[in-house]
C-alpha positions in Angstrom: 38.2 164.6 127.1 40.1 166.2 124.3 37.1 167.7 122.5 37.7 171.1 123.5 41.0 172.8 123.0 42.0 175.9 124.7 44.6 178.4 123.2 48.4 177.5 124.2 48.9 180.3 126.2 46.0 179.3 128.5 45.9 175.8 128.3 48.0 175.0 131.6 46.0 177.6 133.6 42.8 175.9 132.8 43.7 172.1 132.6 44.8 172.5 135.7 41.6 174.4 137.0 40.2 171.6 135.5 42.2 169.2 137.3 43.6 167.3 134.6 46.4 166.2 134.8 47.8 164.6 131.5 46.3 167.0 129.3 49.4 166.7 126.9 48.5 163.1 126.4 45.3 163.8 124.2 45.2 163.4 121.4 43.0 165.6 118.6 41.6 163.6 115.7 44.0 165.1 113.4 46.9 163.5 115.6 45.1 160.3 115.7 44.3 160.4 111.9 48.2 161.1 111.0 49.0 158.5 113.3 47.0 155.6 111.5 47.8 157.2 107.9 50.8 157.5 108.7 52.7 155.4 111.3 55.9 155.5 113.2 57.1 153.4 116.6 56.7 157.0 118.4 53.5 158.2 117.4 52.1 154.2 117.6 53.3 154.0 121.3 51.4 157.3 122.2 47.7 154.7 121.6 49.3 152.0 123.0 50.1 154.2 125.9 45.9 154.9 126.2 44.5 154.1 129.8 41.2 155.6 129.0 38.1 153.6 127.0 36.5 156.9 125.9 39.6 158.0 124.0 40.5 154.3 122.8 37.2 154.4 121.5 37.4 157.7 119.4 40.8 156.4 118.3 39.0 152.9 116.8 36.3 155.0 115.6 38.8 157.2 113.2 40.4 153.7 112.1 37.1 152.6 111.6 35.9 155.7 109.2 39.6 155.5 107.8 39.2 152.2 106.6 35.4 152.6 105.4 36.5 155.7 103.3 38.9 153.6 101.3 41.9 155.3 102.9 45.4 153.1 102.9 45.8 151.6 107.0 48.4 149.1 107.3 47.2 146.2 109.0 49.8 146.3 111.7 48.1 149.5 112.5 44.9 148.2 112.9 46.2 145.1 114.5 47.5 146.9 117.3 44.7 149.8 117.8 42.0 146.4 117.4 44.5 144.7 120.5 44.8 147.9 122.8 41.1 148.3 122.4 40.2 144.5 123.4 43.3 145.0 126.7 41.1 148.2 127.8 37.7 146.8 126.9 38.9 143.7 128.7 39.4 145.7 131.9 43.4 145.1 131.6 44.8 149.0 132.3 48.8 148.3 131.5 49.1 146.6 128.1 51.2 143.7 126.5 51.9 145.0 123.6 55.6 145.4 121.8 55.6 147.7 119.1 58.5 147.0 116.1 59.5 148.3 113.3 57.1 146.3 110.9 54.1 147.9 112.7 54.5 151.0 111.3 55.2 149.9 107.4 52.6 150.9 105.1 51.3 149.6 102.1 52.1 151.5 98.6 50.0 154.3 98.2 52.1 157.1 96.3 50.7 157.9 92.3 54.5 156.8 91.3 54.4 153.3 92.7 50.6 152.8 91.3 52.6 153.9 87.8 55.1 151.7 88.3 52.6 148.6 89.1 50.9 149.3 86.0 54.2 149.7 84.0 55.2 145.9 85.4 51.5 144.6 84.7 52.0 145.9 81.1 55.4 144.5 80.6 53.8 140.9 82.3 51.1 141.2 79.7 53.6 141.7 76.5 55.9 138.5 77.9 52.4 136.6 78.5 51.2 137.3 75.1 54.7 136.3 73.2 54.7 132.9 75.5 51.1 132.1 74.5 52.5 132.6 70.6 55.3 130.3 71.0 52.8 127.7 72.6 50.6 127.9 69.7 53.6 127.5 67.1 54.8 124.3 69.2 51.1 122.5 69.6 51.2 123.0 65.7 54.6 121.3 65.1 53.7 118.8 67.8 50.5 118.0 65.5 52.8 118.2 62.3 54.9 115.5 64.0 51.9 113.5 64.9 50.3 113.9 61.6 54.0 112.5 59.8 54.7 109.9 62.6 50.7 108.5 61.9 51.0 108.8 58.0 54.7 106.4 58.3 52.8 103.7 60.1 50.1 103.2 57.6 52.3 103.2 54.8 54.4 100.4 56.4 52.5 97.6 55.1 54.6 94.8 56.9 52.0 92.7 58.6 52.4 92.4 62.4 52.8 88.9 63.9 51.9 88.2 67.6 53.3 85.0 69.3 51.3 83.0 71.5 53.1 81.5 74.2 51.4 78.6 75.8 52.6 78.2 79.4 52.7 74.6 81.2 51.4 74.0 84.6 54.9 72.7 86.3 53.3 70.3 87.9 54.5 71.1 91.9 51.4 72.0 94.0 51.8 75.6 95.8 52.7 75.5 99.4 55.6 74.3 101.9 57.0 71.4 100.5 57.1 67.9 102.5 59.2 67.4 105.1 60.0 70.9 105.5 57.5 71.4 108.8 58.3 74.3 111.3 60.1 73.0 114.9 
């Protein structure tokens, strides 16, 4: 179904022949291609809308060789096409699905917005490398500081005393004292 396309004038005239019905619902593999590439909540509802496993099937195949060719899918895409393939596989004909807006986003993909990513990733890398400068000059004034701080306490050459303090049993034993039994 949908493999064979008739010109427009005579599509009616032989669908019908044919005895199909809702030959305006199938969908080429260009329509299904520029539906996963690129999504909105219209053209995502007509594959929700599928009934049929044969055309589910073509239409998870396409994601399928979509993804595998390194083309950008959104994964709301998929998530939905991998769902309305399970409900039909599953048997279930009328699906639960509830397309919204965020299905049909889609990641970055233009030659400007790969620019622009590199353009940040360069800037990141300048501010990295001028941070990792200004660590280096404060672990060397750190050791400077340890170095001076070290060198001032061998040169004082006052001896240091330490105080013994003898401590003197106090001569009560440990535990309740006399007379002070629980009622």
């Amino acid at each position: 179904m949908g493999i064979i396309r008739f010109e427009e004038e005579l599509q009616e005239e032989i669908y019908t022949a044919l005895r199909i019905n809702k030959w305006r619902n199938i969908l080429l593999d260009d329509e299904i291609e520029d539906i996963i590439l690129n999504p909105t909540l219209e053209k995502l509802q007509k594959i929700v809308n599928i009934n049929n496993n044969l055309q589910i099937s073509k239409v998870k195949a396409i994601l399928t060789f979509l993804k595998n060719s390194g083309k950008d899918v959104s994964i709301n895409v998929d998530r939905v096409i991998t769902k309305r393939y399970n409900e039909i596989s599953g048997g279930k004909g009328k699906t639960d699905i509830v397309l919204t807006p965020k299905d049909t986003t889609k990641p970055l993909a233009t030659i400007d917005d790969v620019a622009a990513l590199k353009s940040e990733n360069e800037s990141i890398k300048t501010e990295n490398d001028a941070i990792k400068s200004e660590l280096a000059e404060m672990k060397a004034m750190m050791a400077e500081l340890l170095e001076a701080k070290n060198a001032e306490k061998q040169e004082s050459t006052e001896p240091v005393v330490e105080e013994t303090v003898e401590l003197k049993p106090t001569g009560n034993k440990p535990g309740r004292p006399p007379g002070t039994k629980k009622k």
